[in-house]
N, C-alpha and C positions, 0 to 999 in steps of 0.2 A: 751513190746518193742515199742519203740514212733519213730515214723520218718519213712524216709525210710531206708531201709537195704540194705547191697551190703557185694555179698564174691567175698574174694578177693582171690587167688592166689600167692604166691613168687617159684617162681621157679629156683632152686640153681641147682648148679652142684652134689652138695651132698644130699642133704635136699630139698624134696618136701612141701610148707604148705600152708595149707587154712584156711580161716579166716571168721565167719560171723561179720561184722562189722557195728555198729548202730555210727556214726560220729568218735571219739576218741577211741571210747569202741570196743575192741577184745571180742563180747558174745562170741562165742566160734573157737576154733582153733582146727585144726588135723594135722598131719604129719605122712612123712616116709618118709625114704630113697629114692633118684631119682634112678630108673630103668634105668641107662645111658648105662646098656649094650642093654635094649630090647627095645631102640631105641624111637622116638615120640610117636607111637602105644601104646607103652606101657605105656610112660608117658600120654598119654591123659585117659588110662584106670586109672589111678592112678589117677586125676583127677578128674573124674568122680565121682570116691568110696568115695574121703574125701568131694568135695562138697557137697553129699548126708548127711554124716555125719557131717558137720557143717551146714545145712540150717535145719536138726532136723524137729521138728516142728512146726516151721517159715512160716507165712501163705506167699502163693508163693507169693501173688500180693504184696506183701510190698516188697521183693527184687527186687531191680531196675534190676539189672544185676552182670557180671563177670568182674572183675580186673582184669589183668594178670600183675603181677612185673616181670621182665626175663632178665637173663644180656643179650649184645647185640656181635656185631652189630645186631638189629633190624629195622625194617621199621614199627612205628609205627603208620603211615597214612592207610596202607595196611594190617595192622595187622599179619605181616608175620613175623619170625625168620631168618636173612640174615645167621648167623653163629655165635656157640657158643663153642668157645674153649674144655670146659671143658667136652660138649656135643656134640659124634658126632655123624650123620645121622641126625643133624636140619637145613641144608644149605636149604634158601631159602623154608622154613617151613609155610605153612599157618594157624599158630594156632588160628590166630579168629575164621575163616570160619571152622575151623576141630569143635572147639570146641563149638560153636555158633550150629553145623549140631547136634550133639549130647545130646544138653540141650535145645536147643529150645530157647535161651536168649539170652539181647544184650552182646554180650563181645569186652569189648576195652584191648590196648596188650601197656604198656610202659617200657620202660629202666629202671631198678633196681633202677635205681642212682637218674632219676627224678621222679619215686615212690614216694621215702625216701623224696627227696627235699618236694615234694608236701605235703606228708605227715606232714614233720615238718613244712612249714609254714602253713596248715589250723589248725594244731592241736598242735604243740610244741613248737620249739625256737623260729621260726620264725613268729609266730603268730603278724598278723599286720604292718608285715614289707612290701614294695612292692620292694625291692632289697635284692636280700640272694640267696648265692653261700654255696650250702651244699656237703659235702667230705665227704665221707666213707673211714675210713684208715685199710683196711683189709688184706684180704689174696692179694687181688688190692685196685686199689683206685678208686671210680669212685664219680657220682656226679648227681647234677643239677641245674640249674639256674633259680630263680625266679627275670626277669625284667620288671619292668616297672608293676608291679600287674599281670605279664601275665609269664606261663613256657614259658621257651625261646626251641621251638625245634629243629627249622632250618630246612634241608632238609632232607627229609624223617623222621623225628623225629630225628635224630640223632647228634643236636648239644650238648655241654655238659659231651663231653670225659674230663675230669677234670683231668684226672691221666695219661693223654698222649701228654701233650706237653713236649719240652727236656728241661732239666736243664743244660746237657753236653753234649757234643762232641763226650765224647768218653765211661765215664762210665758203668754201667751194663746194658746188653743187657734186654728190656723190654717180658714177653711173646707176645706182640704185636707184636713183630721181632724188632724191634728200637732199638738202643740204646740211652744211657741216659733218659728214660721220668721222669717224676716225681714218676709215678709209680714203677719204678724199683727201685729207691733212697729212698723213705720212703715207702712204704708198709709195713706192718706187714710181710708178708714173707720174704720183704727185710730185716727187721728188727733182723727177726729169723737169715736172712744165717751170719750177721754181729756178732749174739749171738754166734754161733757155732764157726765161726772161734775166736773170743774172748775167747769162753768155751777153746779151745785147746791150745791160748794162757798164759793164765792165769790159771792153774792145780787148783790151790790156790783158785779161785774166788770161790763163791759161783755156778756161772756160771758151773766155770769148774767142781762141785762134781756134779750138776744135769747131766752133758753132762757123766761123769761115770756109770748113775743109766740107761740113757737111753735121749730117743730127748729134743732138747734146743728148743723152739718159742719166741715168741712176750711175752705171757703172763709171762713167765719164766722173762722176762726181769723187767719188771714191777713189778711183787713180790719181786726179788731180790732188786731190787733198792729201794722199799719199804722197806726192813729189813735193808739198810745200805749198799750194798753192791757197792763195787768203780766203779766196771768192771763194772754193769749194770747200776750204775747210769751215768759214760761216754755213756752210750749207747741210754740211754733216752737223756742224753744234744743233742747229738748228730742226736737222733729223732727228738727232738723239732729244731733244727735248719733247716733240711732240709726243716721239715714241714713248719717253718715260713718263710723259703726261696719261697719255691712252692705257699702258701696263699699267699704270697703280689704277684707274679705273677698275681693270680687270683682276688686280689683285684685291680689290673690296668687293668686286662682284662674285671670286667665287672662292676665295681664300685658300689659291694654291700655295704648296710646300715651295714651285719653280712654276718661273714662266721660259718656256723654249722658245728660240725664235729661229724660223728657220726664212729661209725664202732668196731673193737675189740680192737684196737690200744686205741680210746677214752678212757678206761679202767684207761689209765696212762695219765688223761689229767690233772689233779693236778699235777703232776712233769715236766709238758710238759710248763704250761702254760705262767709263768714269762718268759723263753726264748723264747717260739713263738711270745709274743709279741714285746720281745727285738727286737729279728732277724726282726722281719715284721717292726719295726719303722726304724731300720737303713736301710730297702730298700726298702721303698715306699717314694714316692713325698709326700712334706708337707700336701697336702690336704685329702692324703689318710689316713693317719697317727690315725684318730680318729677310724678307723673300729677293731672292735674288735673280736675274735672268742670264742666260746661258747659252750657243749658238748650238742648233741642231745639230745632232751628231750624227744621223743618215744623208743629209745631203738632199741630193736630188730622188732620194731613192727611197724617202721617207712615208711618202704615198701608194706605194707599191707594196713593200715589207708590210705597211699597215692591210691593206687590201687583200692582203695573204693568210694573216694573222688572222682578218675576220673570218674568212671562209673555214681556214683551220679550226679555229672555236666553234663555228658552228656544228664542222664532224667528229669535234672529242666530245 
C-alpha cells in the first residue's frame, strides 16, 4: 500500500460502511445494518467493530485518520449531527469528539452529499474541473458544490441542500415538511409513488403485472422502460424532465462547468439523457446553455473516496 491511508465511514439510515481507502481505491470495505433502534451508542459500537475490520493489518502511522459521510442536517465545523430524520436520538450528536474519544484519531464529520461531490471531482467526473454541482437522485436528492476549486460549505457547513429548493407552490409535500422542493418532484421515491399510482392505472402495463406480484420503485421503472414498456417509459420522459427542470435551476444558481448525477435514479440515465438536456436548454439563459450533465463515475463509492479525501487534506 503506497501513500497515505484514510477509512472512511458512510453512515445511512439503513446501511452502516466502512471503507480503507488508499486515493480512488476501496482496499477494503465492511458493513451492516444501522442499529437505528439502539440509538448513537450503538451506532458508535458498530463503528468501532468494522473500522477494526477494514484497517486489518494496515500499519497504523499511514492512516491519516476518519471520514465520517452522514446525511444531515449536520454542523460540520463542530463535528456534531444537528438531526437525522431517518435516525432518531441523533439531535445535536457530537460524533467527532464521541468518536475521535474511542479511536484515539483525527476524525472530520461531512454531508453525504458534499462527500459524494468531493469524491467525484478528486477521483471521477469531475476530475479537473473547478466548477461542479453534484445530485444524488435517490430515495432523496441531495448534493454538493464544488466553486471556484474550493467545496462551497457556507454556514456551519451546511450549504449545498440541492434537493430543497421549491419548484411549486403547491405540489408534493417534501419529507423536509415543504411543499413542492425538488426533492419531492424527482426523487426515486417520488418516482416510485408516480409508479404505483401508474401500476393501478394501467392493469395492462407491465407496471401494472409487477404491482400484482408485490411493490412498484424507481428501479421497476427503469427495467420496464428498458423492455419497451409505454407506462414506464412516460414515466422516465417525465423523470427526465423534472430533472432537467431542477438542473438548470442549479446551473443558474451556481454556474458549474458540469453537473454529476450520481444516485440509484442514475441507473436510467441513458433514457434520461436526450430530454434532460432538451428541458435544461429550453430553460437556461443563452450562456448557460453549454453546461452539460454526466453519470457519476464512483458509483456507490462516491461518499466514501470523498470522506477519505477530506481527512487526507486535512493531514497534508
Amino acid at each position: 500500500m503506497s501513500g497515505r491511508l484514510a477509512i472512511a465511514i458512510d453512515l445511512g439510515g439503513t446501511q452502516l460502511r466502512a471503507a480503507l481507502v488508499d486515493g480512488a481505491k476501496v482496499l477494503r470495505r465492511a458493513a451492516e445494518p444501522t442499529d437505528a433502534v439502539g440509538g448513537p451508542d450503538a451506532v458508535l459500537d458498530q463503528m468501532r467493530r468494522l473500522i477494526a475490520s477494514v484497517e486489518g493489518d494496515a500499519d497504523h502511522a499511514q492512516v491519516a485518520g476518519i471520514g465520517i459521510s452522514a446525511p444531515g442536517p449536520l454542523d460540520g465545523e463542530t463535528g456534531t449531527i444537528l438531526h437525522i430524520p431517518t435516525l432518531p436520538g441523533w439531535d445535536d450528536y457530537p460524533l467527532c469528539d464521541r468518536l475521535r474519544d474511542i479511536t484515539g484519531r483525527t476524525v472530520v464529520l461531512e454531508n453525504d452529499g458534499i462527500s459524494a461531490a468531493v469524491g467525484e471531482w478528486r477521483h471521477g467526473a469531475g476530475q479537473g474541473l473547478d466548477h461542479l454541482v453534484y445530485v444524488t437522485v435517490s430515495t432523496g436528492i441531495g448534493g454538493g458544490v464544488i466553486a471556484d476549486g474550493r467545496v462551497l460549505h457556507g454556514r456551519r457547513g451546511m450549504a449545498g441542500h440541492v434537493g430543497h429548493f421549491t419548484m411549486t407552490p403547491d405540489g408534493p409535500r417534501c419529507p423536509c415538511g415543504v411543499v413542492g422542493c425538488f426533492e419531492a418532484h424527482a426523487s426515486g421515491t417520488a418516482l416510485g409513488k408516480r409508479a404505483r399510482a401508474a401500476a393501478i392505472a394501467h392493469p395492462e402495463s407491465a407496471l401494472g403485472a409487477l404491482a400484482r406480484d408485490g411493490h412498484v420503485d424507481a428501479r421497476h421503472v427503469v427495467a420496464a422502460a428498458r423492455d419497451g414498456d409505454a407506462v414506464a417509459r412516460a414515466l422516465i420522459d417525465e423523470e427526465a424532465w423534472l430533472l432537467g427542470r431542477g438542473f438548470a435551476s442549479l446551473v443558474h444558481l451556481y454556474s458549474p462547468e458540469r453537473v454529476i448525477m450520481g444516485g440509484g435514479v442514475v441507473s436510467g440515465f441513458d433514457l434520461m439523457e436526450a430530454r434532460i438536456h432538451h428541458v435544461m436548454r429550453e430553460n437556461l439563459m443563452p450562456a448557460f446553455r453549454d453546461v452539460v450533465v454526466v453519470p457519476a463515475g464512483l458509483g456507490e463509492n462516491a461518499g466514501l473516496v470523498g470522506a477519505a479525501a477530506l481527512i487526507l487534506d486535512q493531514a497534508l
